[in-house]
N, C-alpha and C positions, 0 to 999 in steps of 0.2 A: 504494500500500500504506500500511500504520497504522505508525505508530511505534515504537508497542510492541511489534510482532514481531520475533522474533530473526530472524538472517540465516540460517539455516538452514528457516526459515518463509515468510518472505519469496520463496527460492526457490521453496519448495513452492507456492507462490500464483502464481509467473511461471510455473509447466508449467501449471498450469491454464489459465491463456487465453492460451498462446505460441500456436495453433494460426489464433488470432484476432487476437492481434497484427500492427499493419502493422512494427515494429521493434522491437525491443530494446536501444537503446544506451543509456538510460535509465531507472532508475526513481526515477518521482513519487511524492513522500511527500505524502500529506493529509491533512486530519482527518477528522471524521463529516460533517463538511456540505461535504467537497472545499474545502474552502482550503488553496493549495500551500502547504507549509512545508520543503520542503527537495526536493533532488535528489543523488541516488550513482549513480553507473553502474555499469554489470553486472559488470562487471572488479572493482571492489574490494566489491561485493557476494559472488563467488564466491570470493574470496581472503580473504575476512574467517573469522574462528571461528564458529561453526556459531552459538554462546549471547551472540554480538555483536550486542545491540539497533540496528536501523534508525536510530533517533533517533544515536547515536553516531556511524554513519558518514556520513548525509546531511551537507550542506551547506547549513546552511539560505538563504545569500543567492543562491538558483537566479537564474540569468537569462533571464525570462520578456519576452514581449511580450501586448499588450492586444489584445483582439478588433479592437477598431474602428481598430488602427496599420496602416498602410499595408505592404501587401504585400511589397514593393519595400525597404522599411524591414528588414522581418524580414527579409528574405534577405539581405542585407546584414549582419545582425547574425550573421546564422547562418558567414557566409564571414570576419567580422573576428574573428570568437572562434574560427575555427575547429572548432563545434558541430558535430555528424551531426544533432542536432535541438534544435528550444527549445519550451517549453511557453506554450499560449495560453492568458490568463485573462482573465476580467471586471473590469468598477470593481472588486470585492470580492475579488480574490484567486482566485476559484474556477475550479479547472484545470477548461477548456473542449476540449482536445484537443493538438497539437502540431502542429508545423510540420517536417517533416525536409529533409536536403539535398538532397535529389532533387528537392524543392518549389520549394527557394533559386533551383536550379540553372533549372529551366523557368521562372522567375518573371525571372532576371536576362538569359536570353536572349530572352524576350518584350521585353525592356524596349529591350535594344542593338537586336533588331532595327528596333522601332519609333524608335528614338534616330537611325539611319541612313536611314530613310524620313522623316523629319522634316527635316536635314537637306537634303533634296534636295526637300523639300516636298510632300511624296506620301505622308503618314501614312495609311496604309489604311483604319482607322477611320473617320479623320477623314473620308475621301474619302468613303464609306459613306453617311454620316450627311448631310452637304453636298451642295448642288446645285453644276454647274458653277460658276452666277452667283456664290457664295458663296465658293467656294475661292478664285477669280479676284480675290474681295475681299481676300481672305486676305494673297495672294499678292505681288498686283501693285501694293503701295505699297511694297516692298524693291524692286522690279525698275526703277519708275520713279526713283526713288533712284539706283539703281547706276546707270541711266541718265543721269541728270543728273552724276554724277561723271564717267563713262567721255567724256562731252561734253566734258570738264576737258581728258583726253587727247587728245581731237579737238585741241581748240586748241593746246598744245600741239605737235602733231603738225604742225600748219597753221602755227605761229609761225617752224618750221625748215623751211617749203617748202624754199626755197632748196638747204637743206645735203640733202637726201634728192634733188634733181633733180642737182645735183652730182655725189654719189654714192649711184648709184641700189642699189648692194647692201646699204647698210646697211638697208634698207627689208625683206630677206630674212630677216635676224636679228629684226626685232622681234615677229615669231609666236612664234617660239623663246623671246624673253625672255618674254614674256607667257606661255607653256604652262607652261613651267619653274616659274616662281615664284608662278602661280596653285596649280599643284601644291602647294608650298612653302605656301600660304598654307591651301589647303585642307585638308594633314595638319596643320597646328597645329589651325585650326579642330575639327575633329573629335576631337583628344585633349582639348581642352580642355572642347567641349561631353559627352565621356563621363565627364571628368573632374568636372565640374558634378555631375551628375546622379550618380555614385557616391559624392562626398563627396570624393574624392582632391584637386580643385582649389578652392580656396575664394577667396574674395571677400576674405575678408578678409586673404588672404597672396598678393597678385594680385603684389604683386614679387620673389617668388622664383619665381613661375611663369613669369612674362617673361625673367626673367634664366635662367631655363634656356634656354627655346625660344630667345632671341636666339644664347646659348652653341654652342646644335645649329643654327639657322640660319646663321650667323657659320661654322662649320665645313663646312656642306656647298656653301655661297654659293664659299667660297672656293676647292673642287674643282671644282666645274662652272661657276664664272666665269672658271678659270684653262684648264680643257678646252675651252669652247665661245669662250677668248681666241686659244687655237692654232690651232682651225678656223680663224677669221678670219682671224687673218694670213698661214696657208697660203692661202687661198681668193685673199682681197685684194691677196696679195704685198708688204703693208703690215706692220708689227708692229705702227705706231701703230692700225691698223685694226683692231689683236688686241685692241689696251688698253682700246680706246674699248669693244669689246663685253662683253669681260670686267669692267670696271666696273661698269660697266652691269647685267650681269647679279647680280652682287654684291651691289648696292645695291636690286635689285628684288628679288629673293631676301631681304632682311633686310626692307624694308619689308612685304614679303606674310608674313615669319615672325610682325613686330612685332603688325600688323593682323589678323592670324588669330588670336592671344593676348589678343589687348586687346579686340577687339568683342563676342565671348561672353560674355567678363567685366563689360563693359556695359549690353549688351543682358538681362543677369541683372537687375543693378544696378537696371536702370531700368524690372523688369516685360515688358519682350520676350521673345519666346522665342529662344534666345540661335541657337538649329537654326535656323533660319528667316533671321537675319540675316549669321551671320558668312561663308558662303560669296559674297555678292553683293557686301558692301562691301572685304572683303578684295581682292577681285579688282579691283575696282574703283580703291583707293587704289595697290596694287602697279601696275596700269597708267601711272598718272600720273606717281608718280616712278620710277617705273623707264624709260618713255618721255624722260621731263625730265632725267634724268642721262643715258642716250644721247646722246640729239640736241643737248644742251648741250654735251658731253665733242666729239662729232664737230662742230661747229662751232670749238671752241678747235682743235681740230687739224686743220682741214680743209685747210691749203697742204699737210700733210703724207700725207693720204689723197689727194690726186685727182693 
């Protein structure tokens, strides 16, 4: 609508094409050649005095987005201002249509879905477009990677022959350690890469984002390293047998929170896609020292486990 209409006109203009209308939680003020110049919603339009000029009640600094901004971008604007909609213009100002929350809303669930298939390396699209050959390129220099790490754990593993033939149970618990804090490593992973990608976790404040997750890692480590320490030493008839696991698992637990926090944030850093890398190395890094504090912890105490 114009300016210079009174609010009692201004109404009269919105029954005419409410019928046509997709919403009304808004109305855009323009000039003669549609450049936005302000916004009032309908609420203090129908509450204003009948002989209250448009111009008086709009707002002139509306908060609008650009044709050519990113989808993803607007819906996101639309949910942090907490808008039902925002108006789309050109270089020049000129209102070109609107974005509403129902738009936001399908645009940010398109995104996490795809954020989650990414992740796991199966972006649908992507798969679409791509031949096997190509994906497999994609793919398989993270998995060779992780493979060369998890090698780390092999040795490792092979350095404490000895203490595992000694005592062949502890060899029972080290799947356990491993699922556990893969797990652990994976939910950081993933809040951090949806946090990337919404703007919630940023790059440049990457140490209070660690310093949480270590926080909530450190607290859950410490519940199910102390449950999965009571297994043990009931099972083993050992306590020291409890210690060795429950450390163990503690320490694997923290290092898979640390590594699922920090690789995304790198792999950002450094131009990788942060989806694509933090599930492979996290699991990877948690293997080795969480294997290495095991099998190191049960070799200090092994006259007292066998």
């Amino acid at each position: 609508i114009a300016p210079d209409l009174r609010a009692d006109q201004a109404i009269a203009a919105l029954r005419r094409v409410a019928t046509e209308a997709e919403t009304m939680y808004y109305v855009y003020v323009v000039d003669a050649t549609e450049h936005l110049l302000g916004v009032l919603s309908l609420h203090s339009l129908v509450l204003a005095s009948s002989q209250t000029p448009v111009a008086a009640l709009m707002a002139p600094e509306a908060v609008r987005v650009r044709a050519d901004d990113s989808a993803v971008g607007a819906a996101r604007l639309l949910r942090d201002r907490n808008l039902l909609a925002v108006p789309v213009v050109d270089d020049e100002d000129r209102l070109l249509g609107i974005i509403t929350a129902d738009d936001a809303i399908d645009v940010l669930e398109d995104e996490l879905g795809g954020d989650m298939l990414r992740m796991a390396g199966t972006d649908a699209e992507e798969m679409d477009r791509r031949s096997p050959a190509q994906i497999a390129r994609l793919r398989l220099p993270w998995l060779v990677g992780t493979m060369g790490i998890e090698l780390g754990a092999g040795l490792v593993i092979s350095h404490y022959d000895a203490v595992l033939t000694k005592v062949i149970l502890l060899a029972s618990f080290m799947p356990v350690i491993s699922a556990v804090s893969g797990n652990v490593g994976l939910q950081a992973a993933a809040i951090v890469v949806r946090g990337l990608d919404t703007g919630h976790v940023s790059i440049d404040r990457w140490g209070a984002q660690v310093r949480k997750e270590m926080e909530t890692a450190l607290i859950m480590a410490l519940i199910c390293g102390g449950l999965l320490g009571v297994v043990g030493a009931i099972w083993a008839g050992h306590l020291p047998f409890g210690l060795v696991i429950g450390i163990a698992l503690t320490c694997s637990m923290m290092t898979a929170g640390f590594m699922g926090t920090v690789v995304p944030m790198l792999s950002k850093r450094f131009g990788f896609d942060p989806a694509a890398t933090a599930g492979p190395f996290e699991t990877a890094f948690q293997d080795v020292i969480g294997f290495a504090v095991f099998l190191w912890l049960a070799s200090l105490l092994l006259h007292w486990l066998t």
